[in-house]
N, C-alpha and C positions, 0 to 999 in steps of 0.2 A: 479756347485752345487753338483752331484754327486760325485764327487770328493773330495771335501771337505765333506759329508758323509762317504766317505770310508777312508780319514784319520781322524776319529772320532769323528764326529759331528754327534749326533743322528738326525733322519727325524726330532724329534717334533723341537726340537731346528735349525735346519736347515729351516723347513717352517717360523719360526720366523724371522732368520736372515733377510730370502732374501727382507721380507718386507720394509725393509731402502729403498727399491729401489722407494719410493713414495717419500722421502726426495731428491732426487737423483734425482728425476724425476721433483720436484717442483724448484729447485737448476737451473737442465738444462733447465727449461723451462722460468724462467727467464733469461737465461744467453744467449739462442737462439730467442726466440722469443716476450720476454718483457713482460712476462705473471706475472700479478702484484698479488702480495699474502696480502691477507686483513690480519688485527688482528684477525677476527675471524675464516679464515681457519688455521691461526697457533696454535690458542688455540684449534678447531676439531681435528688436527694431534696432537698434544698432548695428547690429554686426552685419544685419540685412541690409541697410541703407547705406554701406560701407561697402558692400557689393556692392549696390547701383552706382556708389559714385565710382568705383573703380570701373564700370562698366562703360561710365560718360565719357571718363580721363579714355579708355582704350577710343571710343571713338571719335576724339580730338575736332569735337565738333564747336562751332564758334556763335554766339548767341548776344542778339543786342539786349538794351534793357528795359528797353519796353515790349518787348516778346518774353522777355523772362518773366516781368512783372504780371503781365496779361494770362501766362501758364503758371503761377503761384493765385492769383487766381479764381483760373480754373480747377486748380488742385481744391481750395479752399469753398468755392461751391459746392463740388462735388461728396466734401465732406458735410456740408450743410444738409443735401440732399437725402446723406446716409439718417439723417438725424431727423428727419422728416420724416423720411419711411419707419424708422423705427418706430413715429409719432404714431405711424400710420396704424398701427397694432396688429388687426388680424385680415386687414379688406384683403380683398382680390389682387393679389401682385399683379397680376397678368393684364388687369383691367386698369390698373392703376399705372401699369408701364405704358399702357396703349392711350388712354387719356393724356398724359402728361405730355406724350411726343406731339402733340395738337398742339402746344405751345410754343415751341420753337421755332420752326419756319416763317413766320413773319418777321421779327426780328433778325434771324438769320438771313432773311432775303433783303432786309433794309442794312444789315451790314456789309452784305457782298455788293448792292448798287452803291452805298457809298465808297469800300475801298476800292472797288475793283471795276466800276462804272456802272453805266444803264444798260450795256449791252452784250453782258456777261452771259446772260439767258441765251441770245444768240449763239454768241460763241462757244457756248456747252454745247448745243446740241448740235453743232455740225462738226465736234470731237467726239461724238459719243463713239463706243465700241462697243464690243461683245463682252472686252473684259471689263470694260467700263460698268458695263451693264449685270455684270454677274458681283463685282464688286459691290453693288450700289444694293441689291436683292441681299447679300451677304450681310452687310451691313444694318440694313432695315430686319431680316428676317432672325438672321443667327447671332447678332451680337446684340442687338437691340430688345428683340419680343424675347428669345430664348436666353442668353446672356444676361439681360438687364431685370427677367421677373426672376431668373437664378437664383443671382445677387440680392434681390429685394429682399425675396422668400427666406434669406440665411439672414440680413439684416432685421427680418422682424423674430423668429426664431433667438438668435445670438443676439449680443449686446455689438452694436458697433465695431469698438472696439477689439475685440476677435476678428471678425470679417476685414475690415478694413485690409493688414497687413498683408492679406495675399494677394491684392493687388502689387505687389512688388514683384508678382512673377510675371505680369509682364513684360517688361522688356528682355526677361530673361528665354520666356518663350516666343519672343519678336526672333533674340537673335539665333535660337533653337531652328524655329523656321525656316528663316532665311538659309539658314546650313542647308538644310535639307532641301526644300522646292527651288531656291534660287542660287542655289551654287557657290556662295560664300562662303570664305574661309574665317571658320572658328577657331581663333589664336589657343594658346595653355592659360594665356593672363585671364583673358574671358572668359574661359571654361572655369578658372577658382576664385572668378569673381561669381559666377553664377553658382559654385561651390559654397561661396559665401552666405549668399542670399538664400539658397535654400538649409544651410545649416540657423542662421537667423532666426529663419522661420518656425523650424525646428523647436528649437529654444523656447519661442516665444509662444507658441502655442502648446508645445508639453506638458502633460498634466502637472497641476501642484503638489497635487497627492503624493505623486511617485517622485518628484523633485524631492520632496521631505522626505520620502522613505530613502531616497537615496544618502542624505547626507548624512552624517556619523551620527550616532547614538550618545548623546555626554550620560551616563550614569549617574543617575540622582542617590544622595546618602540618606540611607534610612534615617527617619526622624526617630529620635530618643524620643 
């Protein structure tokens, strides 16, 4: 994902992207585990993915095609990995999220000297900051260890499939924030684009039960 940011895919448009990984994930969850997709959770992802696009068009943001290719993906890893976890059954999220982060840094260090040179290292740390620095604790501490065994913990619990789709809130709570801590102004199209997406959701995860009880009654004729 960062990668395909840095050959020029803005963030807004990049947290868009990666969200296909709910298709991806509904896709593999049938393909592994025979997890059946009603007509009404396809019509919920719909109308919620209809919000994010409308969400991208508001931010008229511009993307090559190899940043797009590279965040489609990462979407489609991301969904790999829901399907792992689920593999995973009942272990220790917790233990299992902290393990797993032991594998990326190498890699990621061999992809930042090669796009971005051998002395990238340097030059980070005579940029660092305070915010820098609280970002980076943020990242590792709240979104990662607390965040990421969350997520796991509803993935082995729930099928995929369920879990997945709420990842679509956020870019809706990206641009929620942004209003509120940094002072951006949130349009009416935005607001019923994110209207969208949380009716979507709505939808899609609505009990079936009460779906059925809702719809009309056909009166069956006594049999002679």
């Amino acid at each position: 994902m960062f990668l395909g940011i840095y050959l020029g895919v803005s963030a807004g448009i990049a947290s868009l992207v990666v969200q296909t990984q709910a298709f991806f994930t509904i896709f593999l969850s049938f393909l592994f585990f025979k997890a059946r997709v009603s007509l009404q959770q396809i019509i919920g992802m719909l109308i919620a993915f209809f919000g994010i696009f409308l969400i991208g068009f508001e931010m008229h943001g511009s993307a090559s095609l190899s940043g797009f290719l590279l965040l489609i993906g990462a979407a489609f890893a991301w969904a790999v990995s829901n399907v792992i976890t689920k593999k995973a059954g009942n272990a220790d999220m917790f233990a299992l999220v902290v393990w797993t982060s032991l594998v990326p840094p190498i890699p990621m260090l061999g992809l930042s000297w090669t796009f971005e040179g051998t002395n990238v290292l340097a030059e980070t740390w005579s940029y660092v900051t305070w915010n820098g620095v609280l970002c980076t604790l943020y990242m590792a501490w709240i979104a990662t260890l607390i965040g990421a065994t969350l997520w796991a913990k509803l993935i082995s619990i729930y099928s995929p499939s369920q879990v997945a789709p709420f990842s679509l809130l956020i870019p809706v709570f990206a641009i929620a924030s942004a209003s509120l801590f940094l002072g951006e102004t949130m349009s009416v199209f935005a607001m019923f684009a994110c209207g969208l997406v949380f009716i979507g959701l709505v939808i899609n995860q609505w009990p079936r039960k009460i779906v059925s009880s809702l719809a009309p009654k056909i009166p069956q004729k006594a049999v002679a």
